[in-house]
Residue frames as qw, qx, qy, qz and C-alpha x, y, z in Angstrom:
[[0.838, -0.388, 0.197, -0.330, 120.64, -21.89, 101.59],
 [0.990, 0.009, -0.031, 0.140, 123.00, -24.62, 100.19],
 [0.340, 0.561, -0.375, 0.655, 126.04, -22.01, 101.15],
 [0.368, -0.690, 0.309, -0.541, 125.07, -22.00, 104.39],
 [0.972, -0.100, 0.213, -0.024, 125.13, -25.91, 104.62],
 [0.643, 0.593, -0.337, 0.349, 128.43, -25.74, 102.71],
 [0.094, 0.666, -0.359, 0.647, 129.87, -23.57, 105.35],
 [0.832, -0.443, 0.091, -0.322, 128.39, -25.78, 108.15],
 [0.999, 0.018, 0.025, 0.036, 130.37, -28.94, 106.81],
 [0.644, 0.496, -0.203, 0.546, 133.53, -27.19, 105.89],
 [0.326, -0.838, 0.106, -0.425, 133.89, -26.02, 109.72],
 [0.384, 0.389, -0.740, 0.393, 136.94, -26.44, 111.48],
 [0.512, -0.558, -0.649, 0.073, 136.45, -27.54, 115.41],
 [0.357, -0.276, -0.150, 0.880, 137.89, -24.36, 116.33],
 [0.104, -0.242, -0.721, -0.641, 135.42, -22.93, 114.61],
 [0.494, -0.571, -0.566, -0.331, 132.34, -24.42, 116.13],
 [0.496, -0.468, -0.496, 0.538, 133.92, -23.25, 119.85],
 [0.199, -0.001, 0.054, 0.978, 134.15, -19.98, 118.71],
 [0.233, -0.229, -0.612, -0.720, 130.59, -20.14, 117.73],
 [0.563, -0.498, -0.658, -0.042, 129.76, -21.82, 120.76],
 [0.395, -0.240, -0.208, 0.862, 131.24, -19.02, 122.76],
 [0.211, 0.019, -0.303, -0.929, 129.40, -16.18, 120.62],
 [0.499, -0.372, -0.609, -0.492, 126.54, -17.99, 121.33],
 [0.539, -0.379, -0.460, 0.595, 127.11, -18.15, 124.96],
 [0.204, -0.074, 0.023, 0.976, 127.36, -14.41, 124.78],
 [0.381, -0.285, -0.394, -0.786, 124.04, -13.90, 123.13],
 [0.588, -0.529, -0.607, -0.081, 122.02, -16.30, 124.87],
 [0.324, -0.475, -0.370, 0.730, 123.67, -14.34, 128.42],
 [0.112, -0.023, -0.197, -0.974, 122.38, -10.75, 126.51],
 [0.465, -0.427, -0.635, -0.445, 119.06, -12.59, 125.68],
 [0.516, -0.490, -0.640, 0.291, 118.96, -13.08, 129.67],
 [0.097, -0.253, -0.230, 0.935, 119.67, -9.58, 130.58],
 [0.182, -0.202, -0.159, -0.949, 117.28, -8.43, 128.62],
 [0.543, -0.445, -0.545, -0.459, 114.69, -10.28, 130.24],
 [0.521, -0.444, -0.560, 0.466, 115.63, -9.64, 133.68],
 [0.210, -0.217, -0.161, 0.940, 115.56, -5.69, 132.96],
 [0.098, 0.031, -0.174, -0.979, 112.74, -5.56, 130.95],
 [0.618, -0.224, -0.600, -0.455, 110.63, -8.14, 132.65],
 [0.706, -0.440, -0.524, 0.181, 111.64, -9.01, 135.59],
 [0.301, 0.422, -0.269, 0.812, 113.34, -6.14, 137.03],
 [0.183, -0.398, 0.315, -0.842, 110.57, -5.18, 139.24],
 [0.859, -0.101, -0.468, -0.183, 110.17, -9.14, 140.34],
 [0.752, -0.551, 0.360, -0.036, 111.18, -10.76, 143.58],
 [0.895, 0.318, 0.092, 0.299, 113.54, -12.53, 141.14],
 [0.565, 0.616, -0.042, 0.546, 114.91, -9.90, 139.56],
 [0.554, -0.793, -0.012, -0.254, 114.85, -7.91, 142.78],
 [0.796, -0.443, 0.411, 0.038, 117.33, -10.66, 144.23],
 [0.666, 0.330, 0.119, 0.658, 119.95, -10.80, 141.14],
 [0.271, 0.788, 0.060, 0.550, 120.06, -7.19, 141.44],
 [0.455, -0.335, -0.622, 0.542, 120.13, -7.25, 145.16],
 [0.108, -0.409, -0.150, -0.894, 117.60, -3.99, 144.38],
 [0.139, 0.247, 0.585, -0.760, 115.08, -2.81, 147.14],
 [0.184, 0.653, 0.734, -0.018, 111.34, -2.90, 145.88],
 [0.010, -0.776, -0.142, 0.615, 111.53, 1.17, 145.98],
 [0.033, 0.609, -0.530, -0.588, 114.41, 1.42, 143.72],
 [0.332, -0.078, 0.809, 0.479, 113.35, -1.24, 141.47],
 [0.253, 0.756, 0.581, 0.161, 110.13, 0.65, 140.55],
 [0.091, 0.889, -0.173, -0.415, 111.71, 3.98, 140.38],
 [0.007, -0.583, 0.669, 0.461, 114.36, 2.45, 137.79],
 [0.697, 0.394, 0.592, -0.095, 111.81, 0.40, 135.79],
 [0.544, 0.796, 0.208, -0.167, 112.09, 2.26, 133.03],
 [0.557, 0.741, -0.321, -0.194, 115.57, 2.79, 132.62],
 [0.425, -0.148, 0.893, 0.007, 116.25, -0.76, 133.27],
 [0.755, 0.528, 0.366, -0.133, 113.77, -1.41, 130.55],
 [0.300, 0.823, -0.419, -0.237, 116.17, 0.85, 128.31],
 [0.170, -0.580, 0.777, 0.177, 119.17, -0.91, 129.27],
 [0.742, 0.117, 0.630, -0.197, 117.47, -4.31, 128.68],
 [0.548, 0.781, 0.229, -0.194, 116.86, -3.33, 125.29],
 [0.332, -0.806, 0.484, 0.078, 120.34, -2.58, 124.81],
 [0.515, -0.251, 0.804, -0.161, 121.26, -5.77, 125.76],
 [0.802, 0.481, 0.339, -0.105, 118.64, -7.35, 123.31],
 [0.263, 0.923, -0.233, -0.160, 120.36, -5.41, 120.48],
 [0.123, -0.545, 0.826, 0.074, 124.09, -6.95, 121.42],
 [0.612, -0.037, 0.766, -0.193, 122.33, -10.18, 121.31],
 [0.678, 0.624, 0.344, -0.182, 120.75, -9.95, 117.93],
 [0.400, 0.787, -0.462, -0.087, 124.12, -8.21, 116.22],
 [0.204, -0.440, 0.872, 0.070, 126.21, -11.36, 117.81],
 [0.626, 0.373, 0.623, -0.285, 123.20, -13.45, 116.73],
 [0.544, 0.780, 0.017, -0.310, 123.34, -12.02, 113.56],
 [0.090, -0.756, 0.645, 0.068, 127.05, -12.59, 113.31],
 [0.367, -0.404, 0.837, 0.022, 126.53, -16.40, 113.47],
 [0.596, 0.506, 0.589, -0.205, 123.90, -16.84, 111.35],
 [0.482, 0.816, -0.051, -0.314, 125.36, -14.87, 108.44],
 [0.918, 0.290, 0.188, 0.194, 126.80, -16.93, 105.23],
 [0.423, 0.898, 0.014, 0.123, 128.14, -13.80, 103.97],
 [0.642, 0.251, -0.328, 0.646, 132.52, -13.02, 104.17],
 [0.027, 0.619, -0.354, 0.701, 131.92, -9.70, 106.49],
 [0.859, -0.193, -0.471, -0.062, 130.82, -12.56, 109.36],
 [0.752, -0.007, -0.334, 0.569, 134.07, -12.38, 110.67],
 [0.375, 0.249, -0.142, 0.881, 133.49, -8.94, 111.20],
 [0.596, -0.516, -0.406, -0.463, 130.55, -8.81, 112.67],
 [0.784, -0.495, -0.373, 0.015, 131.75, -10.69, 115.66],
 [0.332, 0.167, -0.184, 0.910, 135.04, -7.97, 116.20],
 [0.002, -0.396, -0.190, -0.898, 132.29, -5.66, 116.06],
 [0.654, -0.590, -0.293, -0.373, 129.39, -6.80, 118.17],
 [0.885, -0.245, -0.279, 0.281, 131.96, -8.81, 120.95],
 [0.244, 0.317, -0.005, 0.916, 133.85, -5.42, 120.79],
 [0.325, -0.532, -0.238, -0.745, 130.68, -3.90, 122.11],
 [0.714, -0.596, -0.336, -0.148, 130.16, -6.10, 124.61],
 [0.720, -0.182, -0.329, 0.583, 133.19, -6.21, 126.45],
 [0.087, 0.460, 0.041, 0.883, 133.00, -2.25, 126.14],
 [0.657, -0.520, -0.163, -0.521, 129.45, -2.14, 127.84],
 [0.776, -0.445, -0.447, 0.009, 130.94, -4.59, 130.09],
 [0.528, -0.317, -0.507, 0.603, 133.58, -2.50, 131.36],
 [0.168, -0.360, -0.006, -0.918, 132.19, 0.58, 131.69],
 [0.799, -0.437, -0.379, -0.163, 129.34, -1.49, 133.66],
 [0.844, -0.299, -0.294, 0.334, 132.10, -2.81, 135.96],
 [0.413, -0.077, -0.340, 0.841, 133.72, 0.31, 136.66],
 [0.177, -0.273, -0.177, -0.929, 130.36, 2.49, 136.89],
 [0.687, -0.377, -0.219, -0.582, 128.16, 0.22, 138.44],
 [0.868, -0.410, 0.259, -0.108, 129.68, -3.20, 140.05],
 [0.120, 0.608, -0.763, -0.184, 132.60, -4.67, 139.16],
 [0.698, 0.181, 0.675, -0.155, 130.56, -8.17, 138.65],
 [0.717, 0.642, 0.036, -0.269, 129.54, -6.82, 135.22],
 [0.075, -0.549, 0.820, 0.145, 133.61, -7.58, 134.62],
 [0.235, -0.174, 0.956, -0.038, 133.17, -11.07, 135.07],
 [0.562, 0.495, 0.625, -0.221, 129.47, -11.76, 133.92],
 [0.577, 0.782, 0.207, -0.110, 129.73, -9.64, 130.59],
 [0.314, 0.852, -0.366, -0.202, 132.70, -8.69, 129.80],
 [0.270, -0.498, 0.804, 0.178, 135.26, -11.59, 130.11],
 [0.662, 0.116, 0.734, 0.097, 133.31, -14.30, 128.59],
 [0.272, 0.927, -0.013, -0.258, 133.12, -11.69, 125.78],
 [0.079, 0.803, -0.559, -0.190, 137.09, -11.69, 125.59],
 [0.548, 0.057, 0.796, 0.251, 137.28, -15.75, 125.51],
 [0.695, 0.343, 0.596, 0.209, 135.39, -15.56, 122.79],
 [0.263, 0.935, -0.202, -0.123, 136.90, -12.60, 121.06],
 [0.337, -0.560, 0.735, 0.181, 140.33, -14.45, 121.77],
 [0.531, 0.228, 0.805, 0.134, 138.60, -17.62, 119.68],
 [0.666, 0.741, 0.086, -0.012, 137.30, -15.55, 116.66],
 [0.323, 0.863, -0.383, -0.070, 141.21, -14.47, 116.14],
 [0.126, -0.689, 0.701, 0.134, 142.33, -17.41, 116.86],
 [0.748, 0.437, 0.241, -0.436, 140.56, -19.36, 114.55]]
């Protein structure tokens, strides 16, 4: 515990943007998953997706999937900022790596939004962990 407070105080401000970026990231994962595996078949979600009642209860389920997914990225970039430990740094290659993957494959498979919503804010903050 008193390494993790160490490492708090001894943080550059470049750093903490990087962090605050990677956290950005999660917290946008954290939202997908709850819009695929909760709200998906919501007037809400309905209207982000710009889905049709039909199709959003025939693809409940593997909108739940994806959701889930989603969670996952969130928890390994989550994980990433919360560990004391030296492989940290790699973590967030690894997870922020993922996303931007998922995001273009998304954006050339599904919409080319997913570009801009998942994957770029990804690459800011992939650009900030290496340039740290």
């Amino acid at each position: 515990m008193i390494c993790l407070f160490k490492s708090l105080a001894s943080r550059t401000p470049m750093t903490t943007i990087t962090n605050v970026l990677i956290g950005l990231v999660a917290s946008l994962h954290v939202y997908f998953l709850v819009l695929e595996m909760f709200l998906w078949n919501t007037p809400y979600g309905r209207r982000v997706f710009g889905s049709t009642p039909e199709f959003s209860k025939a693809s409940k389920v593997l909108a739940s999937n994806q959701g889930l997914y989603n969670g996952f990225l969130a928890a390994g970039l989550i994980w990433s900022l919360l560990d004391p430990h030296s492989h940290a740094f790699e973590l967030k290659i690894f997870f922020l790596t993922c996303v931007i993957v998922a995001g273009v494959y998304g954006g050339l498979t599904a919409t080319r939004k997913i570009l801009f919503v998942q994957a770029l804010p990804a690459i800011v903050a992939l650009v900030a962990v290496h340039i740290r």
